[in-house]
C-alpha positions as CSV (number, residue, x, y, z in Angstrom):
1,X,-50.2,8.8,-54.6
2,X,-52.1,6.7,-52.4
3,X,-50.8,7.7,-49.5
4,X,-51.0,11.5,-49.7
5,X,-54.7,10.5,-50.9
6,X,-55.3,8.5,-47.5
7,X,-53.9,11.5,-45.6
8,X,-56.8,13.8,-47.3
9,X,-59.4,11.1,-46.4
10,X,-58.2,11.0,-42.8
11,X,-58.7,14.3,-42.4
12,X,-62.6,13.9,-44.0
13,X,-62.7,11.2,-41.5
14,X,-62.0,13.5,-38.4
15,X,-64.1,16.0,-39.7
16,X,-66.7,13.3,-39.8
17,X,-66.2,12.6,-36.1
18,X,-66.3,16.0,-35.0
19,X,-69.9,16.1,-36.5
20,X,-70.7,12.8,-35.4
21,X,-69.7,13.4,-31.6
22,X,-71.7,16.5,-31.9
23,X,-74.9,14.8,-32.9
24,X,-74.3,12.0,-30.2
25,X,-74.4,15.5,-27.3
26,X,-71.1,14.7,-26.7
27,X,-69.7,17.6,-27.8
28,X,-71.4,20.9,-28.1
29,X,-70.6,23.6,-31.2
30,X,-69.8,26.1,-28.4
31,X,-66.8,23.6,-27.5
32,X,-65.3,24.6,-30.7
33,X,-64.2,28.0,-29.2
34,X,-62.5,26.7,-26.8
35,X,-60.4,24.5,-29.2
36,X,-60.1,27.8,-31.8
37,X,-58.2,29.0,-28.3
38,X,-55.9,26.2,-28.2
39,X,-55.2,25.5,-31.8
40,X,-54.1,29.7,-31.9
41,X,-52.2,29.8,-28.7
42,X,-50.4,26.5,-28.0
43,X,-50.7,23.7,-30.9
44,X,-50.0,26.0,-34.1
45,X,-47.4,27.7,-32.7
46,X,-46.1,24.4,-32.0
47,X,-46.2,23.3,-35.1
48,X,-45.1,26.2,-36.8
49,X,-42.3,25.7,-34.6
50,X,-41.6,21.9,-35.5
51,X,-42.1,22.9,-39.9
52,X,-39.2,25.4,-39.1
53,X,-37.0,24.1,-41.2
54,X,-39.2,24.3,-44.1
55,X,-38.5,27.7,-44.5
56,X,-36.4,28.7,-47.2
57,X,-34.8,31.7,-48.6
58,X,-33.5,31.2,-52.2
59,X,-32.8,33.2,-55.2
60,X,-36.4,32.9,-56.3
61,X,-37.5,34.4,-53.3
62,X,-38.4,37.9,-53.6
63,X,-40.8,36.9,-57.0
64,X,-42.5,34.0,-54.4
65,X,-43.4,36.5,-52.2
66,X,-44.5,39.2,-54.1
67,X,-46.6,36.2,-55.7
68,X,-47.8,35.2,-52.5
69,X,-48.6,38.9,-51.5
70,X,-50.7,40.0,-54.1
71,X,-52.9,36.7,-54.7
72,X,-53.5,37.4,-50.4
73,X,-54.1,41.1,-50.7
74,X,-56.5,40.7,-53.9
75,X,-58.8,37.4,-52.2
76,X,-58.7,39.5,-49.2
77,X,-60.5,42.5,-51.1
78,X,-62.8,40.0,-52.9
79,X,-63.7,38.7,-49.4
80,X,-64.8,41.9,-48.4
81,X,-66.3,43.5,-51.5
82,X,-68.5,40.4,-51.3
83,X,-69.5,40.8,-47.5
84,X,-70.7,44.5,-48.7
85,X,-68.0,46.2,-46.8
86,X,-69.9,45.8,-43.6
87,X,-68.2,46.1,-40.4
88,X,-69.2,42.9,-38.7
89,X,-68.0,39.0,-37.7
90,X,-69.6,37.9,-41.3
91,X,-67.1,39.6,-43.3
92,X,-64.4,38.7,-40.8
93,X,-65.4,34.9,-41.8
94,X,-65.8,35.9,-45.5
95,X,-62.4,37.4,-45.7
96,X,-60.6,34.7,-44.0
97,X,-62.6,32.5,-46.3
98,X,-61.8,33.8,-49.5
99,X,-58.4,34.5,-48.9
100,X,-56.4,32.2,-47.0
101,X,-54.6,29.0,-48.6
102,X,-53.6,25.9,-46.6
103,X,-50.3,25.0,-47.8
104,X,-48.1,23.2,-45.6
105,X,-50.6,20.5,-44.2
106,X,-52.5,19.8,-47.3
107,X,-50.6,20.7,-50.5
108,X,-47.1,19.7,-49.3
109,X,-47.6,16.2,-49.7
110,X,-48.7,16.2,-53.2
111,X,-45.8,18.6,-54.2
112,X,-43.3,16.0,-52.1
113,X,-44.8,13.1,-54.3
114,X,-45.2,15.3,-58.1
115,X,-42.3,17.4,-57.9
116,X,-39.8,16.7,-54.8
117,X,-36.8,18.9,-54.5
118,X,-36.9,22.3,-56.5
119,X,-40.7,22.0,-56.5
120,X,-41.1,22.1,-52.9
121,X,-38.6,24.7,-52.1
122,X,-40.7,26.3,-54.7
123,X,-44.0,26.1,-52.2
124,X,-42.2,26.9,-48.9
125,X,-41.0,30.4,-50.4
126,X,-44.6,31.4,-51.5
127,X,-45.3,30.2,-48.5
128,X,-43.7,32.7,-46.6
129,X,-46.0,35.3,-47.8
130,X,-48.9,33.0,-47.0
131,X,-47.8,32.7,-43.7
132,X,-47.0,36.2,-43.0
133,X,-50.6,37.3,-44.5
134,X,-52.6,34.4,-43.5
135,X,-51.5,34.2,-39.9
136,X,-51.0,37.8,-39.4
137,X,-52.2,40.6,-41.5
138,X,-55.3,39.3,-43.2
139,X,-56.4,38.4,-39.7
140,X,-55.7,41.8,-38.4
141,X,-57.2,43.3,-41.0
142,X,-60.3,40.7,-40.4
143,X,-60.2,41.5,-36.7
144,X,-60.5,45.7,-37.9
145,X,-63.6,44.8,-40.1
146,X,-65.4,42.6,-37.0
147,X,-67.1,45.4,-35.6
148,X,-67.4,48.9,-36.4
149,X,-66.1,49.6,-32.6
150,X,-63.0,48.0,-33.9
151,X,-60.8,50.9,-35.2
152,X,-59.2,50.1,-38.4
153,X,-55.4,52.5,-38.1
154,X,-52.3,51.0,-39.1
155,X,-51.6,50.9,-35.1
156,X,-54.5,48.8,-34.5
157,X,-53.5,46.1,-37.0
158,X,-50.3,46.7,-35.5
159,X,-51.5,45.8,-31.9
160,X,-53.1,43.0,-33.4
161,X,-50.1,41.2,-35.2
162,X,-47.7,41.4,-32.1
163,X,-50.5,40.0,-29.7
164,X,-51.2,37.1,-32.7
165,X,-48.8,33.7,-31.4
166,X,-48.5,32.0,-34.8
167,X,-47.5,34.9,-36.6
168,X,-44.6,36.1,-33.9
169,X,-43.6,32.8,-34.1
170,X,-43.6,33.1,-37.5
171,X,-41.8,35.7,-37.3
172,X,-39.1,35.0,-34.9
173,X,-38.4,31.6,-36.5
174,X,-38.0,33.4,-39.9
175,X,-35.2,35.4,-38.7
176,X,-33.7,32.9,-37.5
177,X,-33.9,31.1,-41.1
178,X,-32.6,34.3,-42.7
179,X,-29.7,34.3,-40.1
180,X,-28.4,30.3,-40.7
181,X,-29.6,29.7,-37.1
182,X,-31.7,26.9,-35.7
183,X,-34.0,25.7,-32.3
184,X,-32.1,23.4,-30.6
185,X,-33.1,19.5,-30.9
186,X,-34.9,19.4,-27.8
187,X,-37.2,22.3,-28.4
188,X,-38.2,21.2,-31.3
189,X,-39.1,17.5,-30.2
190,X,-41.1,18.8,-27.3
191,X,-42.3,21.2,-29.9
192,X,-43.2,18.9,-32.7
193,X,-45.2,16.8,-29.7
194,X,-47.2,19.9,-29.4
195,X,-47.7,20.5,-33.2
196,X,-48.6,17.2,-33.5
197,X,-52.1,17.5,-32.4
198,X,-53.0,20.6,-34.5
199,X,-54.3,19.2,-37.3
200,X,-56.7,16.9,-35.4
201,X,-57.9,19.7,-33.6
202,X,-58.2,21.9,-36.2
203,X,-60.1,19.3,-38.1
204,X,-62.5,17.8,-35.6
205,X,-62.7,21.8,-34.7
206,X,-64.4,21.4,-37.9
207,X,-66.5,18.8,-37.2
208,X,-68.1,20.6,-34.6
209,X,-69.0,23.1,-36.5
210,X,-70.0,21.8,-39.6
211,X,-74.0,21.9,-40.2
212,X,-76.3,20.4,-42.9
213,X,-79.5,21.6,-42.2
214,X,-78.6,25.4,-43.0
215,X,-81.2,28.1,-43.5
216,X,-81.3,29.1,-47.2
217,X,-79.6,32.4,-47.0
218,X,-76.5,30.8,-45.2
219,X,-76.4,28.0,-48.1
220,X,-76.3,30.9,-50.6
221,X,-73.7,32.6,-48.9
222,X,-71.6,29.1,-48.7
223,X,-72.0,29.3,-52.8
224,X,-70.8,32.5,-53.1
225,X,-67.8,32.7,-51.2
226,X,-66.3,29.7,-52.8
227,X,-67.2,31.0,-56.5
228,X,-65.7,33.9,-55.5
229,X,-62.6,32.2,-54.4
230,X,-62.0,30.2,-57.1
231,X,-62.9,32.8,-59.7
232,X,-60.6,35.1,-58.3
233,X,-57.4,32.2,-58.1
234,X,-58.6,31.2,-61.5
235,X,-57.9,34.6,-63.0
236,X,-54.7,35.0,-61.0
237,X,-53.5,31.7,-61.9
238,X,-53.9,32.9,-65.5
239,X,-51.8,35.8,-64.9
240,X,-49.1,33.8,-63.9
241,X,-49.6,31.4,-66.4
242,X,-48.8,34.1,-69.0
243,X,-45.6,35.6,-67.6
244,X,-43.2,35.5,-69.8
245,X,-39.3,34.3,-68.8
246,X,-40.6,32.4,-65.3
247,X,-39.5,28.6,-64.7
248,X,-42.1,26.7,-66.1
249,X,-42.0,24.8,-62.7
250,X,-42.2,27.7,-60.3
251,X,-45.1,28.8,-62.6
252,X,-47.0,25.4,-61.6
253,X,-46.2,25.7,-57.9
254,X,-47.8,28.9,-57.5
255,X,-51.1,28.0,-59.4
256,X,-51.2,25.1,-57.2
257,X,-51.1,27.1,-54.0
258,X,-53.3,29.0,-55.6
259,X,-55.8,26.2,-55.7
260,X,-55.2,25.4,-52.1
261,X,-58.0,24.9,-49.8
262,X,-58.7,27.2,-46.8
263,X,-56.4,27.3,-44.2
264,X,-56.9,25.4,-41.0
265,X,-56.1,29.0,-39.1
266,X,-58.9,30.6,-40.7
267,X,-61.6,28.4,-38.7
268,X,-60.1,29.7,-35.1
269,X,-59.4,33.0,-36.6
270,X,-63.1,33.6,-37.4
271,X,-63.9,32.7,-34.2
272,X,-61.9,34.8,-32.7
273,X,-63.5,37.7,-34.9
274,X,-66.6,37.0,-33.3
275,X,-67.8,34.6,-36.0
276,X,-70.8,31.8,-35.0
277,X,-71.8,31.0,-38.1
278,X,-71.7,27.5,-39.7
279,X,-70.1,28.9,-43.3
280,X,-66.4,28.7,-42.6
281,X,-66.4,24.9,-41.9
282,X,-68.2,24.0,-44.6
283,X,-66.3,25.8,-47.0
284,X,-63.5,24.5,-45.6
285,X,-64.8,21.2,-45.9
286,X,-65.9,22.1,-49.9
287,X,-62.4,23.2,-51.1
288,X,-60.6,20.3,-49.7
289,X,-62.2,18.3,-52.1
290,X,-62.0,20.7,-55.1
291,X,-58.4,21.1,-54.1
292,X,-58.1,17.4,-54.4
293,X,-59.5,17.2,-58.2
294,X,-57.8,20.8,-59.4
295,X,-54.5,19.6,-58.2
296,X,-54.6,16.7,-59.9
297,X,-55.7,18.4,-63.1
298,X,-53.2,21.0,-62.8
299,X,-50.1,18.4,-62.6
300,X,-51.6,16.5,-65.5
301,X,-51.5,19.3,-67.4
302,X,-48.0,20.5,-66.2
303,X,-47.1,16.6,-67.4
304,X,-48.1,17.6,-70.7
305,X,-46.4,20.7,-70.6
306,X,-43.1,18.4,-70.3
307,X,-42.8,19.3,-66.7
308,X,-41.2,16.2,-64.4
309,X,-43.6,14.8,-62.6
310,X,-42.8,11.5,-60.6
């Protein structure tokens, strides 16, 4: 426990050093655009590329992703309901806020340590659809509600996901998981030294964008978009609480992705909508630690439930 703990803190601590460059005029909060650029076009991909064998396809599958689906598609609407339907970078930020969960680099480690094995093939299948939504559709269908020059067709979003890196690498590397196939050795050692520097980037990113002294309006809007969020995965969480004839286990999984914090790609993704506003890393900042305190309550309560947990 204490180590998946000090992994959490060492992100905090990044995060700190971002801001803390920042206020030293070392860095400058424009700098984080160009490192949105990177993390989207070179170091997610490559680590996309070196978590490829986290993808699995099992009998529980189809039910993951359909899960995974629906919980995107409904935070994605609450996202923009609450932005007022407004075509403009603020919604972008607000849907890509609301509705995208970081799974892989910040759940993973507590399922690994609560409920290895079954638990975590468990995760990577919902996180298929998380991926497939979260680093290509909800961001093309962010992108479409930017601006209202952006034209919202199923073409456009179209456009969009092909020119979006992670999610054709996604993509392509799902194929190959659905075909038995894998990257050779050497690709994905060169590309695992790539994918190693996304989550420092993506966190000192951040860093660089994270600002206390906030104008009232912006601090209210911080407020609401995380109630929102965790209203919304509360009540979904229920309803899959209350399905009857589900693993018990599988059930606990996906409330706990559910509770997930915002995803790392939803801080470049904003940017890339257009978005200069300071809510996205501070949300992002918010929910790691109430992801930190519901995971733990949600396990303990799957403990009393009679579900393993190590």
């Amino acid at each position: 426990m204490s180590s998946v703990l000090i992994k959490i803190c060492g992100y905090l601590v990044i995060i700190a050093l971002g801001y803390l460059l920042r206020e030293l005029k070392l860095f400058r909060k424009e700098d984080a655009k160009l490192l949105g650029t990177l993390i989207i076009s070179v170091t997610l991909p490559g680590a996309l590329i070196r978590n490829s064998g986290a993808i699995v396809i099992g009998p529980e599958f189809p039910l993951l992703f359909t899960f995974g689906i629906i919980a995107s598609i409904v935070t994605l609407a609450a996202g923009f309901l609450l932005a007022g339907r407004k075509r403009e970078p603020r919604t972008s930020a607000f849907m890509l806020t609301v509705s995208t969960f970081n799974l892989g680099a910040f759940l993973l480690p507590f399922v690994e340590l609560f409920f290895p094995g079954t638990g975590v093939g468990y995760l990577c299948m919902f996180d298929s659809a998380n991926s497939v939504m979260g680093l290509g559709v909800s961001y093309a269908l962010a992108k479409a509600a930017s601006s209202p020059q952006e034209p919202l067709t199923l073409k456009s979003v179209f456009k969009t996901l092909v020119h979006s890196i992670p999610f054709m690498t996604y993509v392509f590397l799902f194929v190959l998981a659905a075909c038995h196939l894998r990257l050779p050795d050497v690709v994905l050692e060169y590309a695992g030294t790539i994918g190693n520097a996304n989550a420092f980037l993506t966190m000192f990113m951040i860093g660089l964008l994270i600002e206390f002294r906030l104008p009232k309006q912006e601090i209210k809007e911080i407020i609401q978009v995380c109630l929102t969020r965790w209203i919304v995965v509360a009540c979904l969480g229920i309803c899959v609480f209350i399905l009857p004839d589900v693993d018990p286990l599988l059930k606990t999984i996906t409330i706990l992705c559910l509770f997930a914090p915002v995803a790392a790609a939803a801080v470049p993704y904003s940017i890339s909508c257009g978005y200069q506003g300071d809510l996205v890393g501070m949300v992002s900042t918010i929910t790691m630690a109430f992801s930190v305190v519901s995971i733990l309550l949600i396990v303990s309560f799957a403990a009393h439930l009679g579900l393993t947990v190590l």
